[in-house]
N, C-alpha and C positions, 0 to 999 in steps of 0.2 A: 208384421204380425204373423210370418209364415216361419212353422217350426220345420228346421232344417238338419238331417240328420249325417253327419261325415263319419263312412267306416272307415277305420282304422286297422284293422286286419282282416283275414278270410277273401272267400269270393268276391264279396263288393267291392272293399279297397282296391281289389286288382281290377276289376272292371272298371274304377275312376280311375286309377292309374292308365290303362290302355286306354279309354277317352282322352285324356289329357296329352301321353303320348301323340296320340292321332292329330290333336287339334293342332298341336308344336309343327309336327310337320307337315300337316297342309299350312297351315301360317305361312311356315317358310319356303313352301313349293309356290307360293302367290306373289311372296316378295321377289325369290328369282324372277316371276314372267312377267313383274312390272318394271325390275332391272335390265332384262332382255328387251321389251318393249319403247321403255328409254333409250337403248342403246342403238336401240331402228331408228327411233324418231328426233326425238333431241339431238343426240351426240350427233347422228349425221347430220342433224339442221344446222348444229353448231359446226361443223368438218366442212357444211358445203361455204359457211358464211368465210373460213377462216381461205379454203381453196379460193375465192373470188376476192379475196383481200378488202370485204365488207365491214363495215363499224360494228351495223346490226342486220341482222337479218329475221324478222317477228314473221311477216306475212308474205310468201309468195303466190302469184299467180301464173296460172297455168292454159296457153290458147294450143288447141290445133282445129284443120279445119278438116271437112266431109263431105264428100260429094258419093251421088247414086249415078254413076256413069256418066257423070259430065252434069248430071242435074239433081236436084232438091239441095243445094248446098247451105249447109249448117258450120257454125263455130261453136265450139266449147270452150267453158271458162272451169278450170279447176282452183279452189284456194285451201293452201296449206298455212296454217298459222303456229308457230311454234314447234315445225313436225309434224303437225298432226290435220288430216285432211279437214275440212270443214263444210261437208255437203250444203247445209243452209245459206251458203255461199256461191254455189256453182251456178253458173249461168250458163242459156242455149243462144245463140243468135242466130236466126233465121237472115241469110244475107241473103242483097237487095237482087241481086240477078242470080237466073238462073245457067251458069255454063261452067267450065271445069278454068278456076282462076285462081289459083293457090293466095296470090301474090296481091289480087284485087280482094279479094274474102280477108287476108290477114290486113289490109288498108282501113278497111272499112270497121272492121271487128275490134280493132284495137282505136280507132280516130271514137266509135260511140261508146268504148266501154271507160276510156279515160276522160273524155269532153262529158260523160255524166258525172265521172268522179269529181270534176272542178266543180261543174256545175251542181250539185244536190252536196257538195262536201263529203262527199266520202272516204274510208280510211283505204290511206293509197300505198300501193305494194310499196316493201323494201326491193325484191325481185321480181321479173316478168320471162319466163320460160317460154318459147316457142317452139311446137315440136318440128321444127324446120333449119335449113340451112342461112346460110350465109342474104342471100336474096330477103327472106324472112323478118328473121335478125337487122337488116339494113331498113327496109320497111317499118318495122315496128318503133324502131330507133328514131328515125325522122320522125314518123309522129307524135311520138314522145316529146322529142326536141319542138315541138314545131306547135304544144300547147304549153312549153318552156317547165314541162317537170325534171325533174332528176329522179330517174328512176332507171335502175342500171336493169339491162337488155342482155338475154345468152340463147341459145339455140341448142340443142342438142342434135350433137354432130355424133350419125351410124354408119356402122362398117358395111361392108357387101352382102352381109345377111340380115343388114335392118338390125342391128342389135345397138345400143348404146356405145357410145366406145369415152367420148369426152366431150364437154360443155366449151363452148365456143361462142366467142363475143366479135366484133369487128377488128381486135387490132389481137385477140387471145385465143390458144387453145388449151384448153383445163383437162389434163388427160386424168381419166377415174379408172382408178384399179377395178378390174372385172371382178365381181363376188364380193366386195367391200359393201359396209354399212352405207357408205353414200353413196355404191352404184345401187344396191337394192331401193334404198330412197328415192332415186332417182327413177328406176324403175317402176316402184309405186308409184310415183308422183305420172308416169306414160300410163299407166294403164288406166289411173281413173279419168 
């Protein structure tokens, strides 16, 4: 019941007209940055699935560990599902000793985060990211193997100025173009 009046010529007409213009192209400045944004996160979830010669890839998760000069050592869990980070997800582990043990902290961090997954049924990665080398990656893998899941294991392996260079598993090295969609994902995925 609301009378609705559309001008047709003069000043107003042009001033719907310029609204309308405006609205067209924010619309379409929204659509690119969700294009762009797919293109971070998707495509490279899909780039990193097809680089590791994965079926699927929905849920990674993501450990490193932290110490305050040899003490307070802590673990972090990050998880990406789809591309896309999922804070509601991320976990702290407060490990069991206090001393500087990269190799004992990643043992322990990854044996209570997966023996809970068995245990409470929880949805278990397709991938498990360590920000560590070769020792790490080895580490992680045993335990894995060793609660009998299949859950494929990589490391990211850095050049002499700590930078990302390529993803590395026990028998692979997965070299990533520097400034590509899946080194920036990759990227994203270290810093949180």
């Amino acid at each position: 019941n609301t009378n609705v009046k559309v001008p047709i010529r003069g000043q107003k007409a042009d001033l719907v007209k310029l609204a309308n213009g405006n609205a067209q192209i924010n619309q379409e400045a929204k659509l690119e940055l969700i294009k762009k944004d797919e293109k971070r996160t998707i495509e490279a979830n899909e780039e990193l699935r097809r680089v590791l010669n994965m079926d699927k890839l929905d849920r990674i998760e993501l450990f490193d560990n932290s110490n305050l000069f040899g003490t307070n050592c802590v673990s972090g869990m990050v998880v990406f599902i789809n591309g896309r980070k999922e804070k509601s997800e991320y976990r702290k582990y407060k490990v069991s000793f206090d001393k500087n043990d990269d190799y004992g902290a990643m043992k322990e961090v990854i044996y209570r985060r997966y023996f809970r997954v068995l245990k409470d049924n929880l949805t278990r990665p397709d991938l498990i990211i360590v920000d560590g080398g070769l020792g790490q990656i080895k580490i992680a893998t045993d335990i894995i193997n060793s609660l009998n899941m299949n859950i494929k294991v990589v490391g990211l392996k850095k050049n002499n100025r700590h930078a990302t260079e390529a993803l590395i598993d026990l028998n692979n090295i997965y070299p990533v173009e520097k400034r590509s969609d899946l080194f920036n994902y990759l990227e994203t995925m270290q810093n949180e």
